[in-house]
C-alpha positions as CSV (number, residue, x, y, z in Angstrom):
1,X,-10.5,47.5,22.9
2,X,-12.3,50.0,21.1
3,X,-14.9,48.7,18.3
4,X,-12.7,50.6,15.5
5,X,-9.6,48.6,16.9
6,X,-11.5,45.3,16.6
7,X,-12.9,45.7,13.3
8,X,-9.0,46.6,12.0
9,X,-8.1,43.6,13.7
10,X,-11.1,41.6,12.9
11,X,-10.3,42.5,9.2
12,X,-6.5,41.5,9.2
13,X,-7.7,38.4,10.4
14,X,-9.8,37.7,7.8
15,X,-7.7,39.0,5.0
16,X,-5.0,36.8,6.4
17,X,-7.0,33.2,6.6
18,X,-8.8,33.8,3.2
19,X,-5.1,34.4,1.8
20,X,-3.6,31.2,3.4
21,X,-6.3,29.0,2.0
22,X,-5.3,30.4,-1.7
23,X,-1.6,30.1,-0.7
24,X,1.0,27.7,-2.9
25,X,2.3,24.6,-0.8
26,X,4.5,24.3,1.0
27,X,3.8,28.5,2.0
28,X,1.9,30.7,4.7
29,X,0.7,33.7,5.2
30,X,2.3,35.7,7.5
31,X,1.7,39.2,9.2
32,X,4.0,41.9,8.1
33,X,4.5,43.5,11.6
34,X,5.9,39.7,12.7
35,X,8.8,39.9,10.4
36,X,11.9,42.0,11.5
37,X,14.2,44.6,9.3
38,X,15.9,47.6,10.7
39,X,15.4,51.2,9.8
40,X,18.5,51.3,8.8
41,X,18.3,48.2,6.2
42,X,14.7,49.9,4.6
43,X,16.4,53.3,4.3
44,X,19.4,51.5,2.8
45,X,17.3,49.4,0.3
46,X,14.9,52.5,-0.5
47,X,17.9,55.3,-1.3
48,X,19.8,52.0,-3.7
49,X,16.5,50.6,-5.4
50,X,14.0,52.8,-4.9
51,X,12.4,52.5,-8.8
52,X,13.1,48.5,-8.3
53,X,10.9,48.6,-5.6
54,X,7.9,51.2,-6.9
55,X,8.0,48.7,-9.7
56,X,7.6,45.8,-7.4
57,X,4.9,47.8,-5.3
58,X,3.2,48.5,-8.7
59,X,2.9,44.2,-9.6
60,X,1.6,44.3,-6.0
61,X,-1.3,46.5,-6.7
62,X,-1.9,45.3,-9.5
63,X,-2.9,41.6,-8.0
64,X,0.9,40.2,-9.7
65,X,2.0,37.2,-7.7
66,X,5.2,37.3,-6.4
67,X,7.6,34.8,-5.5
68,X,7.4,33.8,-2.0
69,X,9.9,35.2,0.4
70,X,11.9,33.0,2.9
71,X,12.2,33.4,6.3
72,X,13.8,32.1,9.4
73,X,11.4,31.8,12.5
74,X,13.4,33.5,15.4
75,X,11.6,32.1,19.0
76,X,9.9,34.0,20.1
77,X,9.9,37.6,18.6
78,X,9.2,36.5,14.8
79,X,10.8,36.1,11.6
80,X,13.9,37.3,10.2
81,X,14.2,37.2,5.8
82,X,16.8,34.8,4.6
83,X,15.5,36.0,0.9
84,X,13.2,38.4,-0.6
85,X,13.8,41.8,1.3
86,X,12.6,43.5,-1.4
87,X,10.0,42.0,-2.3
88,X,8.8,42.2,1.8
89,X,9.8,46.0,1.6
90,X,7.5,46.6,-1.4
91,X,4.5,45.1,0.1
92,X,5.0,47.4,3.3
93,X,5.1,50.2,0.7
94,X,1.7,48.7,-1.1
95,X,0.1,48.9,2.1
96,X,-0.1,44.8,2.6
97,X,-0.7,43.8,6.2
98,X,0.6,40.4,5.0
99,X,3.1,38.4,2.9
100,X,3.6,35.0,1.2
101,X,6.5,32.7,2.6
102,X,8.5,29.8,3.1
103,X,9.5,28.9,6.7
104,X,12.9,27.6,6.4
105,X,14.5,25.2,9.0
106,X,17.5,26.3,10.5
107,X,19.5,23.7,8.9
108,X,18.8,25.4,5.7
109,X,21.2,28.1,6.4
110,X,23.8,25.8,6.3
111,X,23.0,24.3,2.9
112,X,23.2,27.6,1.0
């Protein structure tokens, strides 16, 4: 690993434990590369709602809080969003490396 590549990864790191120690209950951190949407879905979402979500990537650099999104844990390739795609597509478009969420339980699907 290169000493650029380290530092990068070094830094996510970083950014990501200082941000779950200033996360809300019941929330974590996670990385934005660990949570799955198509191509397709982001194109779809950015061609519908594409001032929604430079408004939303505004509030994010800006320092806003947003609500968390909600996520299913799919073993063992990640997360998939149960709510907030737009709110995990704007802080792509922000240039976050990581986003506030709740981990659901699979038996949450059911109750909704």
């Amino acid at each position: 690993m290169s000493l650029e590549v380290f530092r990068v990864v070094n830094s996510n790191l970083v950014e990501l434990a200082m941000k779950q120690s200033n996360s809300r209950e019941g929330t974590v951190f996670i990385e934005l590369v660990e949570i799955h949407m198509s191509a397709r879905e982001k194109d779809k979402l950015l061609r519908k709602d594409r001032n929604r979500l430079d408004g939303m990537r505004a509030q994010i650099e800006a320092g806003e809080q947003m609500v968390p999104i909600e996520v299913h844990e799919v073993d063992p390739v990640g997360y998939s969003i149960w709510d907030g795609k737009h709110r995990f597509l704007a802080h792509e478009l922000a240039g976050e490396t990581v986003i506030e969420a709740v981990v659901l339980r699979q038996a949450s699907r059911k109750g909704r």
